[in-house]
KEZABA-772288 format. One record per residue: x, y, z of N, C-alpha, C in turn. Coordinates in steps of 0.2 Angstrom, whole numbers, plus 2048, in hexadecimal, padded with zeros to 3 digits. Layout:
BEGIN
+------+------+------+-------+-------+-------+------+------+------+
| n_c1 | n_c2 | n_c3 | ca_c1 | ca_c2 | ca_c3 | c_c1 | c_c2 | c_c3 |
+------+------+------+-------+-------+-------+------+------+------+
|    X |    Y |    Z |     X |     Y |     Z |    X |    Y |    Z |
...
+------+------+------+-------+-------+-------+------+------+------+
//
This chain:
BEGIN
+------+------+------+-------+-------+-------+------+------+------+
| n_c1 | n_c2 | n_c3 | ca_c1 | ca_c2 | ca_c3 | c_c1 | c_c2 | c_c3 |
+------+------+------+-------+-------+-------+------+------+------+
|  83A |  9B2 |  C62 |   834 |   9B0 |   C63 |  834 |  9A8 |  C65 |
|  831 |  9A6 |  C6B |   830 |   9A0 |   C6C |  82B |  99B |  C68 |
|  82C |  994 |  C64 |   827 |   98F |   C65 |  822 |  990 |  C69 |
|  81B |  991 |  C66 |   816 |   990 |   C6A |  814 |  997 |  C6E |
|  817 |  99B |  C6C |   816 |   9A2 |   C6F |  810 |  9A5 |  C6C |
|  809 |  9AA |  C71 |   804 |   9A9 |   C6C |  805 |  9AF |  C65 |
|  809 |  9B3 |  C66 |   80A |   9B7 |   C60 |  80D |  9B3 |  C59 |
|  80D |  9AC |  C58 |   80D |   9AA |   C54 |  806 |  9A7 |  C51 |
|  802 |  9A4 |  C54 |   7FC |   9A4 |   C54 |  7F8 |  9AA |  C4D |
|  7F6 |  9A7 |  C45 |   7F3 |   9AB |   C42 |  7ED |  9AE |  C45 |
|  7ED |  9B3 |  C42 |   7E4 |   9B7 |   C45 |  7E1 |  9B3 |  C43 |
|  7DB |  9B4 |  C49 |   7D5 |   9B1 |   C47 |  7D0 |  9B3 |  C40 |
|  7CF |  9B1 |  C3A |   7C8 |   9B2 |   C35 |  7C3 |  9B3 |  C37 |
|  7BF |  9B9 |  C39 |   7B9 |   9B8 |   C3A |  7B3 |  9BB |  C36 |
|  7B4 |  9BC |  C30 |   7B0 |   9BB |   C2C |  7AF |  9B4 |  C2B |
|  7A7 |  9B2 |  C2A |   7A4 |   9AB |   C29 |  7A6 |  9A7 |  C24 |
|  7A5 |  9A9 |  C1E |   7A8 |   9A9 |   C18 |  7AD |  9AC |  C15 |
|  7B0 |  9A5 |  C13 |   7B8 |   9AB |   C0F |  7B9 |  9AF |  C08 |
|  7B6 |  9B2 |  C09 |   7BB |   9B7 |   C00 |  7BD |  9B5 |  BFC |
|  7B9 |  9B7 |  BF5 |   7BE |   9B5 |   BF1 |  7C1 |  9BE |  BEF |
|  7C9 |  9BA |  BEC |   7CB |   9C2 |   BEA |  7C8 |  9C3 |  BE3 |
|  7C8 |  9C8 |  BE2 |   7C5 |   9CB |   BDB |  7C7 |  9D3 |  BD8 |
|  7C7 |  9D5 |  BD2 |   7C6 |   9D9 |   BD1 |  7C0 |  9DC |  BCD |
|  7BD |  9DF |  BCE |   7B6 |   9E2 |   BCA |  7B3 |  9E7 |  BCC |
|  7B0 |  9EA |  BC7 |   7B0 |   9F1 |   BC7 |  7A9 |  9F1 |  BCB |
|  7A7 |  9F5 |  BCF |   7A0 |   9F8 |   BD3 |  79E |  9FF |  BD4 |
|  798 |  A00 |  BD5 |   797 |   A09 |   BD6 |  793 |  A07 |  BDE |
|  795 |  A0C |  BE3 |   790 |   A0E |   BE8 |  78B |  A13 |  BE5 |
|  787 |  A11 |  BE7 |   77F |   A17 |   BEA |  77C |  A18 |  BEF |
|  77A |  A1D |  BF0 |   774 |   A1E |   BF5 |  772 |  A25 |  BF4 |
|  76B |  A25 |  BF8 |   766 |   A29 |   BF7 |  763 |  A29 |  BF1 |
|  75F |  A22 |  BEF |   75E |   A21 |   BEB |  75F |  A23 |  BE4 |
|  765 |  A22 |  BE4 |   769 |   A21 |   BDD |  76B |  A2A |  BDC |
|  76B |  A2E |  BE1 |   76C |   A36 |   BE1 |  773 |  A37 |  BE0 |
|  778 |  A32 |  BE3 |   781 |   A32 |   BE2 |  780 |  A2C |  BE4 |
|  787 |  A2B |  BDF |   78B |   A27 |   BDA |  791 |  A26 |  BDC |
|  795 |  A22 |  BDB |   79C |   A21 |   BD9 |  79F |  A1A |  BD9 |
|  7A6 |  A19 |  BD6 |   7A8 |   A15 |   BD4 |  7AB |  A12 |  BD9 |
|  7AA |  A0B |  BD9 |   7B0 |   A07 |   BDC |  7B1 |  A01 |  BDB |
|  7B9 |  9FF |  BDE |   7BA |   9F8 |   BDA |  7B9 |  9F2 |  BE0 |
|  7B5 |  9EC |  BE0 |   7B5 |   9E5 |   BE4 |  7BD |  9E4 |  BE3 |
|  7BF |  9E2 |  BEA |   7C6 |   9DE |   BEA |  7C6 |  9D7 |  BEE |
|  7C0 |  9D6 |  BF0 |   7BC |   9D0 |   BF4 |  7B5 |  9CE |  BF4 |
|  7B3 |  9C9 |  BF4 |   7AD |   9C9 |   BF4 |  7AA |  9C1 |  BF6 |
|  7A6 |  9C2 |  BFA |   7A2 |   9BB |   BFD |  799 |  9BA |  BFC |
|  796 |  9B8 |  BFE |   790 |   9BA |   BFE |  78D |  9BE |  C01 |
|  791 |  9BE |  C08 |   78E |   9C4 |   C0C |  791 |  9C9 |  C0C |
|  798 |  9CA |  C08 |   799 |   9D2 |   C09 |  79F |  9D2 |  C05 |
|  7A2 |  9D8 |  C06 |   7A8 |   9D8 |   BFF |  7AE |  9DE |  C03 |
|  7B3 |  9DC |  C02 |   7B8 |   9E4 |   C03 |  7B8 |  9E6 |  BFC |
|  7B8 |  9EC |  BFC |   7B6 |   9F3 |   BF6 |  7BB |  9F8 |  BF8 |
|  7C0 |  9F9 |  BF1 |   7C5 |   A00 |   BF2 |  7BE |  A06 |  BF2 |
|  7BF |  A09 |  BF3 |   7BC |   A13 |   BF2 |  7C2 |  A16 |  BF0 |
|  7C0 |  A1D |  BEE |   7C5 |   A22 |   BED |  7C7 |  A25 |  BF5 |
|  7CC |  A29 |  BF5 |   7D0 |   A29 |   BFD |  7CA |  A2F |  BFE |
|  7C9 |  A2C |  C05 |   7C5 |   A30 |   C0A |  7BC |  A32 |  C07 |
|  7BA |  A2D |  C04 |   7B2 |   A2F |   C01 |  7AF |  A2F |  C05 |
|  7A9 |  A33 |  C07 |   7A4 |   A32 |   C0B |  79C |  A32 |  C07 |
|  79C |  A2C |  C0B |   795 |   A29 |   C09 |  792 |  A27 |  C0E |
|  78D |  A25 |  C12 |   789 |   A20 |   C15 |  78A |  A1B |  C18 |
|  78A |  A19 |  C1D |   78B |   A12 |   C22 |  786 |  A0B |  C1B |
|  781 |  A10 |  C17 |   77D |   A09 |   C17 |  77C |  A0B |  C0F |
|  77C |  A07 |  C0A |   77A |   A0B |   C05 |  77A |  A05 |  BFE |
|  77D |  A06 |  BF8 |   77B |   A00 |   BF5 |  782 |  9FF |  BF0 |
|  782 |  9FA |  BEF |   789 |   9F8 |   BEC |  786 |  9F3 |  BE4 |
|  788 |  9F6 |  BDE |   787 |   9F2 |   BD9 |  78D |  9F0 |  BD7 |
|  78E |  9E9 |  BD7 |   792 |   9E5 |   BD3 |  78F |  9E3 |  BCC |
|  791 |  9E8 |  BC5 |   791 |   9E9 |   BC0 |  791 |  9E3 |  BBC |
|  797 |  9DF |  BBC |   798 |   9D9 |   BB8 |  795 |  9D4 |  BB9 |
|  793 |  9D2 |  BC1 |   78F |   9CE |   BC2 |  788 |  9D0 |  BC2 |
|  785 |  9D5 |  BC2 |   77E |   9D8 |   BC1 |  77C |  9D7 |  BC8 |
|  77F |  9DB |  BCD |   77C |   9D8 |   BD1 |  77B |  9DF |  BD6 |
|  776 |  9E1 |  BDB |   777 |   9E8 |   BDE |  775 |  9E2 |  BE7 |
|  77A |  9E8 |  BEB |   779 |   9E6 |   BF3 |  777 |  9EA |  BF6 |
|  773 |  9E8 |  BFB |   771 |   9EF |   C02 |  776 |  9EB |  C05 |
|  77B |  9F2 |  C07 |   781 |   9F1 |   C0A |  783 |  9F5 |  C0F |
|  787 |  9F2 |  C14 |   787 |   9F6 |   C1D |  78E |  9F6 |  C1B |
|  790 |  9FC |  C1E |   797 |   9F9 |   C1F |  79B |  9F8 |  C25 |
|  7A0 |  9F3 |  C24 |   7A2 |   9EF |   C2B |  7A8 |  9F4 |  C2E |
|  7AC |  9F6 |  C28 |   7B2 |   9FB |   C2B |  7B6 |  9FD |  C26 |
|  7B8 |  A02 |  C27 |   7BA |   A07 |   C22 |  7C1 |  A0A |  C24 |
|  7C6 |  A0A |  C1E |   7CE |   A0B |   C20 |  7D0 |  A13 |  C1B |
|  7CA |  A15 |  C19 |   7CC |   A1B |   C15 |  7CB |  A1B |  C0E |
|  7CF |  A14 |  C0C |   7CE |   A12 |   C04 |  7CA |  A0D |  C02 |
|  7CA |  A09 |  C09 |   7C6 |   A02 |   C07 |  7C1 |  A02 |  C0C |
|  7BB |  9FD |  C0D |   7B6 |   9FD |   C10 |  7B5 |  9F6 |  C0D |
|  7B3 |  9F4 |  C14 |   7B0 |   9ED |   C15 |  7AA |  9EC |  C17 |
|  7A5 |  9EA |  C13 |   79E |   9E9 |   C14 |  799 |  9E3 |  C14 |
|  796 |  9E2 |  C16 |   78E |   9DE |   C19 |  78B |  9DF |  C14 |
|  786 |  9D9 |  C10 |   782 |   9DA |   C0B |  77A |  9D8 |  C11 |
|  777 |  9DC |  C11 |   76F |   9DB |   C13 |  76C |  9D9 |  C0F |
|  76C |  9DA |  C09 |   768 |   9D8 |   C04 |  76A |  9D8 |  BFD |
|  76A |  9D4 |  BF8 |   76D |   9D2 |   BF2 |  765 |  9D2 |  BED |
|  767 |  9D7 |  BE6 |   763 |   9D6 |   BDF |  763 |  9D5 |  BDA |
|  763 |  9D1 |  BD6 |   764 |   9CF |   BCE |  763 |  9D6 |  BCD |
|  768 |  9DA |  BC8 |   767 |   9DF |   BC7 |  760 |  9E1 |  BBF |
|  761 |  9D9 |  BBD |   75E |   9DC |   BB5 |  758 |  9D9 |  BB8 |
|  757 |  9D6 |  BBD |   74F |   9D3 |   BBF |  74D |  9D9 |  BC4 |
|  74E |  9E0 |  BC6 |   74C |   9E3 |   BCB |  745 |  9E6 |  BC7 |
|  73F |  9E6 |  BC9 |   738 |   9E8 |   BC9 |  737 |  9ED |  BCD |
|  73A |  9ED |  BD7 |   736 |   9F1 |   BD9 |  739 |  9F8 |  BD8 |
|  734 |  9FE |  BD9 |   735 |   A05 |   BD7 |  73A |  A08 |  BDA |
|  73A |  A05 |  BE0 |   73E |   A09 |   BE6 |  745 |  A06 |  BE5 |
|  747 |  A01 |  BE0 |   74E |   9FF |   BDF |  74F |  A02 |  BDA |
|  74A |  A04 |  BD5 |   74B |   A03 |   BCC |  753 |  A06 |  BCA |
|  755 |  A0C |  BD0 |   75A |   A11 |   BCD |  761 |  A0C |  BCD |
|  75F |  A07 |  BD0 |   768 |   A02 |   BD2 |  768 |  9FE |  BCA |
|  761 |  9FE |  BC6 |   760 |   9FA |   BC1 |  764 |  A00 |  BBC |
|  762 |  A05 |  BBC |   762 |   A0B |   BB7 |  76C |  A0D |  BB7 |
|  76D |  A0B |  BBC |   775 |   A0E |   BC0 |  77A |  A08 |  BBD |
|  776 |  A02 |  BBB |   779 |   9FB |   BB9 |  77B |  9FB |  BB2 |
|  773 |  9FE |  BAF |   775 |   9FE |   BA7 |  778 |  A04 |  BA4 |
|  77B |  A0B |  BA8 |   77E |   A0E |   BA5 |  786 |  A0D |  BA9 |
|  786 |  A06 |  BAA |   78F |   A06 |   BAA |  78F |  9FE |  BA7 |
|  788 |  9FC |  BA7 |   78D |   9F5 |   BA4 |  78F |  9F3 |  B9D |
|  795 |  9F0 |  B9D |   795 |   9F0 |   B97 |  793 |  9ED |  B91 |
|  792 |  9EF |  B8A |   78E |   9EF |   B84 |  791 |  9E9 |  B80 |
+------+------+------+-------+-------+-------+------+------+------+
//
């Protein structure tokens, strides 16, 4: 390989925001809290996070992501998926123990029977 060749050139970052790495336990939902299951954050920014899954789950392009430890639930898109991991879009972010309205309440309910005591 030549000096100056563009295959030396790093890929370009294009996410906005960088990552931090992490590990923390999380649940996905959707259909209003009808399924469940675990996952773990292995990144996470403000606007979105890469999340292991179990191999090959199927769940929803859009759905809701609670990060446990931090008390916190996401309306989450996902950006792309490799089978075991999935990298997501946060639309919208809610204090988990401050949620009031009816139509979230179940992300609240999904919160306190996993956090810990």
């Amino acid at each position: 390989m030549r000096k100056g060749d563009p295959s030396d050139v790093p890929p370009v970052e294009r996410r906005p925001l960088q990552r931090k790495r992490v590990l923390l336990g999380g649940i996905i939902t959707y259909a209003s809290g009808a399924h469940s299951f675990a996952c773990t954050f292995r990144n996470l920014a403000a606007s979105g996070a890469r999340i292991n899954i179990g191999r090959d789950m199927q769940f929803p392009s859009e759905f809701y992501l609670i990060n446990v430890k931090d008390q916190l639930a996401h309306e989450a898109k996902v950006i792309w998926n490799n089978g075991t991991e999935v990298g997501v879009e946060f639309k919208q972010t809610f204090q988990v123990d401050k949620i009031t309205d009816p139509a979230v309440s179940f992300l609240k309910a999904l919160w306190l029977s996993k956090a810990p005591r």
